[in-house]
ZAKE-424554 format. One line per field, with one value per residue (C-alpha): residue number from 1; residue in three letters; x, y, z. Coordinates in nm, 3 decimals, m for minus. Layout:
<pts>
num = c(NUM ...)
residuo = c(ALA ...)
u = c(X ...)
v = c(Y ...)
w = c(Z ...)
</pts>
This chain:
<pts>
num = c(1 2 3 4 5 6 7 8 9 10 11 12 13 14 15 16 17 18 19 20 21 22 23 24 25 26 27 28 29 30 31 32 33 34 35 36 37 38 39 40 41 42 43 44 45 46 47 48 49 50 51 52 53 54 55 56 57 58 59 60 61 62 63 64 65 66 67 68 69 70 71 72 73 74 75 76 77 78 79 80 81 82 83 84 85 86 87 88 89 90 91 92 93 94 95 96 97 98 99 100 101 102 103 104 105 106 107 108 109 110 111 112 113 114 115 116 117 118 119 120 121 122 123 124 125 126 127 128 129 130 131 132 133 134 135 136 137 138 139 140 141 142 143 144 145 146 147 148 149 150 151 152 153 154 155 156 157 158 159 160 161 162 163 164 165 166 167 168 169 170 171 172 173 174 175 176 177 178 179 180 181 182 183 184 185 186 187 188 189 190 191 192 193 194 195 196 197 198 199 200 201 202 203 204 205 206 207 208 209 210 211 212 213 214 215 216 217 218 219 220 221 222 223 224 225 226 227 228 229 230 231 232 233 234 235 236 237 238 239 240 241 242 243 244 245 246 247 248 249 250 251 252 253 254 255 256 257 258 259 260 261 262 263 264 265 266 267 268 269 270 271 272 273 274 275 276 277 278 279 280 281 282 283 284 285 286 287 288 289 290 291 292 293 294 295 296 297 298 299 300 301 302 303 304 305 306 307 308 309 310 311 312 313 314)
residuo = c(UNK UNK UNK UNK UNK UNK UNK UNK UNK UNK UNK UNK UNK UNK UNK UNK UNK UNK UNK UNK UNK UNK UNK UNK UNK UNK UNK UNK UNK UNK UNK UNK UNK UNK UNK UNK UNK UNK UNK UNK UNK UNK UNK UNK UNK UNK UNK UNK UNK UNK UNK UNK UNK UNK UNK UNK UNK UNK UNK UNK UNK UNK UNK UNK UNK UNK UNK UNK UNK UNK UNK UNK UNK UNK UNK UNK UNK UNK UNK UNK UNK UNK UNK UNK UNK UNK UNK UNK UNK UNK UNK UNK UNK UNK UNK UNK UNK UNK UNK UNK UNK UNK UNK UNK UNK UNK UNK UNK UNK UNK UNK UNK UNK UNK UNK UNK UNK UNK UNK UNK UNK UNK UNK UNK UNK UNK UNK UNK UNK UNK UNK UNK UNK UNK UNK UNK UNK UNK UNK UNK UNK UNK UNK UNK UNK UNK UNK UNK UNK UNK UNK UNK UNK UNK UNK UNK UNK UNK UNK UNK UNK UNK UNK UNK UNK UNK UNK UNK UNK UNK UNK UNK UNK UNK UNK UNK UNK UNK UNK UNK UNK UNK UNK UNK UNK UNK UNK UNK UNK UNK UNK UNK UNK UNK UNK UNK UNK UNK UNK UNK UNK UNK UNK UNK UNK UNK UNK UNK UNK UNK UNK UNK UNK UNK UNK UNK UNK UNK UNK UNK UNK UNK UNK UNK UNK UNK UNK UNK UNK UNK UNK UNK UNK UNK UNK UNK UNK UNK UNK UNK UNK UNK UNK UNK UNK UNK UNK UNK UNK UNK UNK UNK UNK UNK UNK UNK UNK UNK UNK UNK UNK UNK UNK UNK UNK UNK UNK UNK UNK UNK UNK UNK UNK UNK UNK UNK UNK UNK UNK UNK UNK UNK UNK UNK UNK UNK UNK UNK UNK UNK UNK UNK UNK UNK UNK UNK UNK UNK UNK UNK UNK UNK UNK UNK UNK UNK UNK UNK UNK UNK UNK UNK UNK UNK)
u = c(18.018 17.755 17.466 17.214 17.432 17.362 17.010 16.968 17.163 16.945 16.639 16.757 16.792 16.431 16.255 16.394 16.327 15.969 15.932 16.023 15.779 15.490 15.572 15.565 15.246 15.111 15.194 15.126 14.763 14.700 14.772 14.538 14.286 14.284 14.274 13.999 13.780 13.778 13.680 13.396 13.408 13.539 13.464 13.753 13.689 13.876 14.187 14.250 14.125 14.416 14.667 14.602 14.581 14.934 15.088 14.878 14.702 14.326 14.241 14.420 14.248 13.901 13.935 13.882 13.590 13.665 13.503 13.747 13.841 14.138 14.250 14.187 14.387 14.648 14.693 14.660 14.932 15.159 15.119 14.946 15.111 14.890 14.964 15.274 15.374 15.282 15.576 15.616 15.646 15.845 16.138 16.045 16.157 16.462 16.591 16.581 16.787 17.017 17.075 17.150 17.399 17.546 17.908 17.873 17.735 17.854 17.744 17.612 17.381 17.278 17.200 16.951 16.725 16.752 16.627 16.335 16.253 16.256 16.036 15.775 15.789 15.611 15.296 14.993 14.802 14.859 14.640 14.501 14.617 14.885 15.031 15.015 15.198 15.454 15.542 15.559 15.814 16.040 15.983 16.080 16.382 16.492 16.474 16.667 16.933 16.969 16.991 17.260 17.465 17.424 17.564 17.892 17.945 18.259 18.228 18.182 17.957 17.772 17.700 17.636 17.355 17.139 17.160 17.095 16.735 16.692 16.704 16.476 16.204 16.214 16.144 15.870 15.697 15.740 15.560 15.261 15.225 15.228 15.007 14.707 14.696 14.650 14.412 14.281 14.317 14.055 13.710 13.479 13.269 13.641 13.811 14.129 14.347 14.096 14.185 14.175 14.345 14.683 14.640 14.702 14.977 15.139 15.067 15.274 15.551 15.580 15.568 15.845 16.036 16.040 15.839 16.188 16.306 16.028 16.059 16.411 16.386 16.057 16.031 15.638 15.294 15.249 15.126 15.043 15.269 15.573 15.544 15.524 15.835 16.033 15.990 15.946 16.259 16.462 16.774 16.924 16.625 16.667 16.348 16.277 16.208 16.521 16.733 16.655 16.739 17.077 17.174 17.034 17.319 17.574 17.547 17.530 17.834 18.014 17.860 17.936 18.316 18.335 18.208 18.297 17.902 17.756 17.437 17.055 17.009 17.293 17.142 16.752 16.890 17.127 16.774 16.547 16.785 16.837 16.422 16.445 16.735 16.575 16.217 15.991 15.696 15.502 15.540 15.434 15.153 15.042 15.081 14.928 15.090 14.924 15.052 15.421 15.373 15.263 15.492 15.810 15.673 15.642 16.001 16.076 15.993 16.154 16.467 16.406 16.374 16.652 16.883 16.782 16.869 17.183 17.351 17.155 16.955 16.864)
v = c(13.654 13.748 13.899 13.674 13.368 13.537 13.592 13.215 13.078 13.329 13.164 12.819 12.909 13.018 12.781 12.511 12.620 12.734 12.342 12.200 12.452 12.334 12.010 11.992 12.231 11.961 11.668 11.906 12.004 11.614 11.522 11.820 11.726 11.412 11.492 11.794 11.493 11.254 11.552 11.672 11.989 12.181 12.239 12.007 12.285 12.559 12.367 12.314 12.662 12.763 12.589 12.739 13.103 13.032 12.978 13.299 13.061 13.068 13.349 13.157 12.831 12.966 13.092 12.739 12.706 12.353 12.234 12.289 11.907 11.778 11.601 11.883 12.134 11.861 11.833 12.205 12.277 11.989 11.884 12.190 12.298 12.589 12.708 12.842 12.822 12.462 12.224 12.071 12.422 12.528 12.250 12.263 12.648 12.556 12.295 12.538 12.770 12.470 12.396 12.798 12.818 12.415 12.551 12.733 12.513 12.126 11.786 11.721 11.991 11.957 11.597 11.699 11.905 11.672 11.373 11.596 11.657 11.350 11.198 11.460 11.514 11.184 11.204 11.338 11.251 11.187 10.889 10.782 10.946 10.648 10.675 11.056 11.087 10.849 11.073 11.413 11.178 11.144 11.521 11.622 11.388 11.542 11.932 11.811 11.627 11.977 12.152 11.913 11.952 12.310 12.306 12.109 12.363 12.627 12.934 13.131 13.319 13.086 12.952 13.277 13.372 13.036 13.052 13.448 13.350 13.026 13.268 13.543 13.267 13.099 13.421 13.522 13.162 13.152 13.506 13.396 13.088 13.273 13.522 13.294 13.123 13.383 13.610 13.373 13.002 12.931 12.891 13.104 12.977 12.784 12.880 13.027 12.754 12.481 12.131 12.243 12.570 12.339 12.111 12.416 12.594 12.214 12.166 12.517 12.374 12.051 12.249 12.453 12.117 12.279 12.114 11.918 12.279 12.434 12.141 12.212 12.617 12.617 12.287 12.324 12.267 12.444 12.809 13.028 13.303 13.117 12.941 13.287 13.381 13.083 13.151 13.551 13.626 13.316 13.358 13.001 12.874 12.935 12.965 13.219 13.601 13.733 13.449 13.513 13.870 13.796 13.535 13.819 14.092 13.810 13.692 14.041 14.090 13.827 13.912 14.301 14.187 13.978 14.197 14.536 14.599 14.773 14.946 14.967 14.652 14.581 14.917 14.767 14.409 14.601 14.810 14.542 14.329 14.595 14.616 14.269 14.433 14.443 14.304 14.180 13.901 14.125 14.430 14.235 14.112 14.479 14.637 14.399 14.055 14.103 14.424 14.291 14.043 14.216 14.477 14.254 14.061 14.386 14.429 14.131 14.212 14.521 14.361 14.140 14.402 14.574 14.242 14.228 14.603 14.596 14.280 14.389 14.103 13.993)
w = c(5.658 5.388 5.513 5.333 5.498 5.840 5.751 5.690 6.036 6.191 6.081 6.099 6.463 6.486 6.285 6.484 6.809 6.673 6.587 6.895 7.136 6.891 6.924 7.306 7.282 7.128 7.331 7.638 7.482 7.420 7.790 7.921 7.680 7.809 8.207 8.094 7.932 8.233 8.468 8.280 8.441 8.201 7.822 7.591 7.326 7.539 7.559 7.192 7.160 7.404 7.231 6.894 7.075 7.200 6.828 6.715 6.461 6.646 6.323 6.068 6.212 6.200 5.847 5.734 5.868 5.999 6.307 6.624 6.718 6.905 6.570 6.327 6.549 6.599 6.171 6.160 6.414 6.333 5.950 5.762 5.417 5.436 5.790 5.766 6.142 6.188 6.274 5.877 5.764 6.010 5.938 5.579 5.642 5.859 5.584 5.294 5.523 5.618 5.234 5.139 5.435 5.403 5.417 5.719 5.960 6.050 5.933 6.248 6.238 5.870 5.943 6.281 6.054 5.750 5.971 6.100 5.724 5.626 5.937 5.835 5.471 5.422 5.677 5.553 5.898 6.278 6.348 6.663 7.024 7.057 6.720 6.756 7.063 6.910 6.600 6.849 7.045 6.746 6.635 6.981 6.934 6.617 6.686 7.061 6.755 6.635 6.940 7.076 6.761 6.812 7.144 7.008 6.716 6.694 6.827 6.566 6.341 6.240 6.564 6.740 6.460 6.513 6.862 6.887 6.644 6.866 7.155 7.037 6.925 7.254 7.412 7.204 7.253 7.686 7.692 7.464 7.640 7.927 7.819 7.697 8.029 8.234 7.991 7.809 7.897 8.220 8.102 8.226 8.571 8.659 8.981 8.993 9.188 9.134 8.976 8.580 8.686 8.820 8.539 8.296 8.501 8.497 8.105 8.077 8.288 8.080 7.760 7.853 7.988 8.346 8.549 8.766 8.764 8.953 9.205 9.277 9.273 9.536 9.703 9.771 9.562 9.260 9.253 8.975 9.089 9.123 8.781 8.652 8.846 8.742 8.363 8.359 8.623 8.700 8.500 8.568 8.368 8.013 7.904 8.118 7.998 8.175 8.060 7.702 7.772 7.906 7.620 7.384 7.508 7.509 7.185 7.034 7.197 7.050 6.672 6.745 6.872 6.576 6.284 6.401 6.371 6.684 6.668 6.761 6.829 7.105 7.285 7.253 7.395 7.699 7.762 7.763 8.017 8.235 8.289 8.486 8.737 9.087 8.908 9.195 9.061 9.303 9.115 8.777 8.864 9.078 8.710 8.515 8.417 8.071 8.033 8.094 7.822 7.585 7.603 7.660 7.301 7.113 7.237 7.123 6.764 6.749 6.875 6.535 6.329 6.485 6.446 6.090 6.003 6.215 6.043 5.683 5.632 5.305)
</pts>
């Protein structure tokens, strides 16, 4: 396969799964907003600020020196031409990709992002709360089109490259949201474990489409510190941290197998799964929870880089 071709499935992969976490950020945010509002005890502002701090786009947001309102953030994060991370650029992105690599992925697939393009491409604003929640719906039901025809595709190449970016996005995106809540995310004079503090542990779990999951796992009332152990440790959830790891060394395998190309970046994704062996919650939080994300999402962008250099990336 040509390198540039690989390049693109790689990105499809990310761009995609970059849309979808927005998405549900979104709808997530919306619902917290909402619940935040009605209790009064807490500032509205500090959730959309959140939100935006999650997608690294609070800088890029305040640069427009906009006023920071539930439906500005919403048209920033969802419909911005100008933001380059919001969910229209982000399948605009995935669709250019799609049409550069047409011949090496399947109709089915190819259709999922198209109808994502074209249920964006058109809308120039969100609306009220109903009619908002109603188009993140249908974007949420497109990028799931894509990742069900995905999950039907040969094993192959091509399918090994979008799934390998899909896998190092969704990584990246569970440690940042992870991140802001815990450093960032409770306003200040709010107690940790009080009502606003399980709203926003609950918000992550419904972003992250795990909120049946921790039910099942635990079987009591949410806590912070088994949230964090369900998506930093927990490999039979697969938006956990050490999940993403282990799909990381897998699918290198397969490419490395396959092309006859083994190199930095299988050793960086072997090293960075063997960190969770014998990993304790305990110990994370005892060295710093921040600390641990940080480090495991500078990791994770070396492992990009590495990817890129490895399989010669256009």
């Amino acid at each position: 396969m040509l390198s540039r071709t690989a390049s693109n499935l790689y990105w499809i992969g990310r761009f995609m799964e970059r849309a979808e976490f927005t998405t549900r950020l979104l709808e997530a945010t919306i619902r917290l907003s909402a619940l935040t509002r009605a209790s009064g005890n807490a500032s509205e502002h500090s959730v959309w600020q959140g939100a935006l701090a999650v997608v690294g786009a609070a800088e890029s947001f305040a640069e427009k020196h906009e006023a920071l309102t539930p439906s500005a953030v919403n048209r920033y994060l969802a419909l911005a031409e100008e933001n380059r991370n919001s969910v229209r650029s982000c399948i605009f992105a995935a669709r250019d990709n799609a049409r550069a690599a047409r011949a090496a992925i399947t109709r089915e697939a190819w259709e999922a992002i198209n109808r994502a393009y074209l249920d964006i491409r058109s809308r120039s604003g969100l609306g009220g709360i109903q009619a908002t929640m109603a188009f993140l719906e249908t974007l949420t039901a497109d990028t799931r089109g894509f990742e069900g025809a995905l999950s039907r595709m040969l094993r192959s190449e091509a399918y090994w490259f979008m799934q390998l970016g899909s896998v190092i996005e969704r990584g990246d995106n569970t440690a940042r949201l992870l991140d802001v809540k815990y450093y960032l995310l409770l306003p200040e004079g709010e107690h940790v474990g009080g009502t606003l503090d399980r709203e926003q542990w609950t918000t992550i779990l419904h972003t992250v489409s795990a909120r049946n999951a921790y039910r099942l796992l635990y079987r009591e009332a949410l806590k912070p510190w088994l949230v964090a152990d369900l998506l930093i440790l927990r490999r039979e959830m697969p938006r956990s941290l050490a999940a993403c790891a282990r799909e990381t060394v897998e699918l290198m395998t397969e490419l490395s197998s396959n092309s006859g190309r083994q190199g930095e970046a299988d050793r960086m994704a072997r090293k960075r799964l063997s960190q969770f062996d014998g990993l304790e919650i305990n110990r994370i939080f005892q060295s710093g929870l921040h600390e641990f994300l940080r480090r495991f999402i500078s990791e994770n962008v070396a492992q990009d880089q590495t990817i890129a250099q490895q399989f010669r990336f256009s």
